[in-house]
N, C-alpha and C positions, 0 to 999 in steps of 0.2 A: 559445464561438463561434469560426469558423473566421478567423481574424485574421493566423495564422502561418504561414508557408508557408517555410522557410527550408531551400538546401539540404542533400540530406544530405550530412554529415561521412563522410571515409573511416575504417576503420578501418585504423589503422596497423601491428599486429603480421599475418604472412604469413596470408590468411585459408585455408590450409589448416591451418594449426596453430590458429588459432582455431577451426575445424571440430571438429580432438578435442577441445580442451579444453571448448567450448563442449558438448558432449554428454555429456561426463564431470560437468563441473557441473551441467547441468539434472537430472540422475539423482541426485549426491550431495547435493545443497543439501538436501530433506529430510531426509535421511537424517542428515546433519549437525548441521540444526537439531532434530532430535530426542535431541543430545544436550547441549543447550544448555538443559536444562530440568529440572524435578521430573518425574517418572512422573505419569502422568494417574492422579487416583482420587478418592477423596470430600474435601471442604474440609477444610482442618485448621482444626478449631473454636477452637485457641486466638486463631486470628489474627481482626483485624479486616474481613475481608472475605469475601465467600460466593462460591460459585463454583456456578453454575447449568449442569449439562453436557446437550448433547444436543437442545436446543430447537430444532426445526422452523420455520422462518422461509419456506419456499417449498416448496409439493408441485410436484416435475416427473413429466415422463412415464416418465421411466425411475429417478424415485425423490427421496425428501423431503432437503433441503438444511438444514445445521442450525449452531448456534452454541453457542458457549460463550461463559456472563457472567460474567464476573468482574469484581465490584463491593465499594463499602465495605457496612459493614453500617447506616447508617442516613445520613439525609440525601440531598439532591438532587446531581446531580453531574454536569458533562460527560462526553460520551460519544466513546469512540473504536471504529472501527470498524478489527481488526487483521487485516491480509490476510497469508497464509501466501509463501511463497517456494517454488520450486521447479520453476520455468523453462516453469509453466502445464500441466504435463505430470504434475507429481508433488507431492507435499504434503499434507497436513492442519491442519485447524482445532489438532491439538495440538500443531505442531510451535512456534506461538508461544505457548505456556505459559507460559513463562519471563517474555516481555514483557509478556504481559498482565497476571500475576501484580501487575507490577512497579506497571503502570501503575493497576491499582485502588489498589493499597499508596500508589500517588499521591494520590490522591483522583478518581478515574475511572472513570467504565463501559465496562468495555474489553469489547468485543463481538468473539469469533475467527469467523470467520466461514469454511465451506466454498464450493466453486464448483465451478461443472463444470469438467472437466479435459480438455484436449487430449490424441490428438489426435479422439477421441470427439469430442468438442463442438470445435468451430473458434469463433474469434473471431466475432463478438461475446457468443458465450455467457456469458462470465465476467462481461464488466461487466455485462451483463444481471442476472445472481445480484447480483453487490456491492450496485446501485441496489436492490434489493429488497430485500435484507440492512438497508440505511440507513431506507428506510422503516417497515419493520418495527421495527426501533427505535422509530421515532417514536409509531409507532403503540401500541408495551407502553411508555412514555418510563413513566408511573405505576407501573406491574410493575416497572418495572428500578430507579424512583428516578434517573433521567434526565430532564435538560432535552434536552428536542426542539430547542430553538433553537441549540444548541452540544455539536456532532459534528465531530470530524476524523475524517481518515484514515491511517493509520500503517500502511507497509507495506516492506519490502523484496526486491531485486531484481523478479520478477517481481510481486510483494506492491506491490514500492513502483508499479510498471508500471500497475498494477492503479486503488493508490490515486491514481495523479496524474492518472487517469483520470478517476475519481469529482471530484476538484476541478475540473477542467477542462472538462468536459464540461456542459452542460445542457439544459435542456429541445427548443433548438431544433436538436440534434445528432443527433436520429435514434438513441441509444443507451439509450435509454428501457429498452425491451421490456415487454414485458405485463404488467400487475402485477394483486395482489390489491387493491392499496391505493388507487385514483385519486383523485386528486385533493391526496396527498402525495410532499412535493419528497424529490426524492434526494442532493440539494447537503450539501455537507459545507463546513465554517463555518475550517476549517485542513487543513493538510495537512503530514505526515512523510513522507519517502521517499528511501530509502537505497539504493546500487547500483541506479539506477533505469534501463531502457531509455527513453528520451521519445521518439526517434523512429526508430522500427522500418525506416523506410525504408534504413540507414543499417547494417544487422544482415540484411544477406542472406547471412553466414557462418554463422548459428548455424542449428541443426538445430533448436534448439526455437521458433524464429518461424518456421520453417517445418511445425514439427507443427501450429502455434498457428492460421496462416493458413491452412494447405491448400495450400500451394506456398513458395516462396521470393518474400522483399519485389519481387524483378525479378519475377516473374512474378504476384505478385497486387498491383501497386505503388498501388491504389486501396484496397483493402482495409487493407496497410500504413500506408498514409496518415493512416485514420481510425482503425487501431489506436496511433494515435502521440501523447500528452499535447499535444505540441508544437503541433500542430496544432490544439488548439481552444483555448490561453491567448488570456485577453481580460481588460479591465480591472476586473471584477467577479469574480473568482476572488479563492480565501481568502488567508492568508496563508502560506507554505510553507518550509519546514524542510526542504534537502536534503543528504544525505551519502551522501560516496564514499571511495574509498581511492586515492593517488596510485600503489597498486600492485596496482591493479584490472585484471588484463588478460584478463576476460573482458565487463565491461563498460565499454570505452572513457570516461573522465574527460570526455572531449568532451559524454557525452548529459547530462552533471547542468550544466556549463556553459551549454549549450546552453538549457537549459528555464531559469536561474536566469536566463540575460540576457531571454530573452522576456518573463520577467515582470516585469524590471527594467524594460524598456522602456514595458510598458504600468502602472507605475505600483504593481504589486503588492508587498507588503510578501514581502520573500523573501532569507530564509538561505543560504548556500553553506557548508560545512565541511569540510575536507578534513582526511585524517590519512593513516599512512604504513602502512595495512594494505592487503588484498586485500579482494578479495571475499567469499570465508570467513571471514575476519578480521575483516571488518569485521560479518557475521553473529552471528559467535559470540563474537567479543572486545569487542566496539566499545560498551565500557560507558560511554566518555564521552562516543559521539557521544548515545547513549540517554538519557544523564542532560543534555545540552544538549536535546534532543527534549520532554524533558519540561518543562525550564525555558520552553522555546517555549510548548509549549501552555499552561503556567502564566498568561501574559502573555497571548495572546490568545484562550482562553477564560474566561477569568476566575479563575481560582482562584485567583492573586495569589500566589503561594506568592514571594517575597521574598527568602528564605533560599537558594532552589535559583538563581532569577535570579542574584543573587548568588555562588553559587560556582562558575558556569560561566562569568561573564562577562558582556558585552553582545552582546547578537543581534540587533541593528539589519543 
């Protein structure tokens, strides 16, 4: 619900140097995280989990939107829904291989999920895809060996944009979009998200909020608005796990700030973690913010895993 409304934050490095850098990285973030992983191909049967490539979860007009499962091999299990990075412009479902991998090897149904890409499709197109993505889970929850009742979302930069969107948002937001499935929720039960933009308004330097919107945040600053997490935290929102890098200087430390005290305020249970990489770095290196991510989700969706709480700490 629309509860927040809080100035935007400037950013502080020259926003014409934020200019290039900001389009260099919307370009290389996939390309990046494609090396951050196994080569995509058939499951490796010695291991305990299966990997379901290529599933159709949405027919669009200009073509079928699909997912990869990657799951344990027997039992019931939370489900994560993993949005890809690459500044809404660029990416695929395989570029988070690696995490997903990781996160079945957890005990989870990590669902990668594709979406339409800017600047083709303009905003709201994507979270339109994601919500339908989450449904469609719920909907195969017995096919996947998933509880419908406990889904997050795990995502970063434009991934994480994506997922704090999906937690934030609901039924009375207008960001719905058409579905096959009516009558099932698109709410997601936690939330992970890393190098996260939350409020767009705040990002009129970067070229890929302007592929995303159809203009720059001054010039579509409604549109912005409601592409912004920030903007619809309210006190029924999941629990949230966020991370950044204090040497992020593509996405400002101000926007994970920003969305963790909103939530503070309205009473949300919500993580902040900071460490001393970038934004790549924290993509491709950031194994501990990942394994603190997973101990999160351990704790409030249930899996109780004790041992992982335990070696990362307390996440109060």
């Amino acid at each position: 619900m629309k509860n927040h409304d809080p100035r935007p934050d400037p950013i502080h490095p020259p926003k014409a140097l934020c200019a290039a850098l900001l389009a260099v990285a919307a370009l290389a973030m996939s390309a990046c995280a494609g090396t951050a992983g196994p080569a995509s191909g058939p499951a490796d049967t010695n291991t305990d989990i299966v990997i379901d490539r290529d599933l159709t979860y949405v027919d669009r007009p200009d073509g079928a939107l699909q997912v990869d499962v990657y799951r344990p091999r027997t039992g019931i299990h939370p489900g994560v829904v993993v949005v890809h990075p690459g500044g809404w412009i660029s990416g695929s479902k395989a570029d988070v291989e690696r995490l997903a991998t990781q996160l079945a090897r957890a005990g989870y149904v990590a669902v990668a999920a594709s979406y339409r890409l800017a600047p083709e499709h303009r905003y709201p197109a994507q979270i339109h895809d994601l919500k339908e993505a989450v449904r469609w889970m719920r909907v195969h929850a017995d096919r996947l060996g998933l509880d419908p009742t406990r889904i997050a979302a795990f995502g970063y930069s434009a991934g994480g944009h994506l997922a704090a969107l999906l937690a934030t948002s609901d039924a009375d937001d207008g960001l719905e979009g058409e579905t096959t499935f009516p009558g099932v929720s698109s709410r997601v039960q936690a939330l992970v998200a890393g190098g996260t933009p939350t409020d767009l308004r705040s990002l009129s330097a970067n070229p890929a909020v302007s592929r995303l919107l159809g203009g720059t945040a001054g010039e579509r600053p409604v549109l912005a608005a409601d592409a912004s997490p920030i903007r619809f935290v309210s006190r029924d929102d999941p629990p949230s796990f966020l991370y950044h890098g204090h040497l992020d200087f593509f996405i400002p430390t101000s926007q994970a700030r920003q969305l963790h005290d909103a939530f503070a305020r309205d009473g949300v249970p919500t993580t902040l973690s900071f460490n001393r990489l970038g934004h790549f770095g924290n993509w491709l290196f950031g194994r501990t913010q990942e394994q603190r991510a997973i101990a999160f989700l351990d704790r409030w969706l249930g899996e109780g895993d004790v041992t992982r709480v335990a070696q990362v700490g307390d996440l109060r």
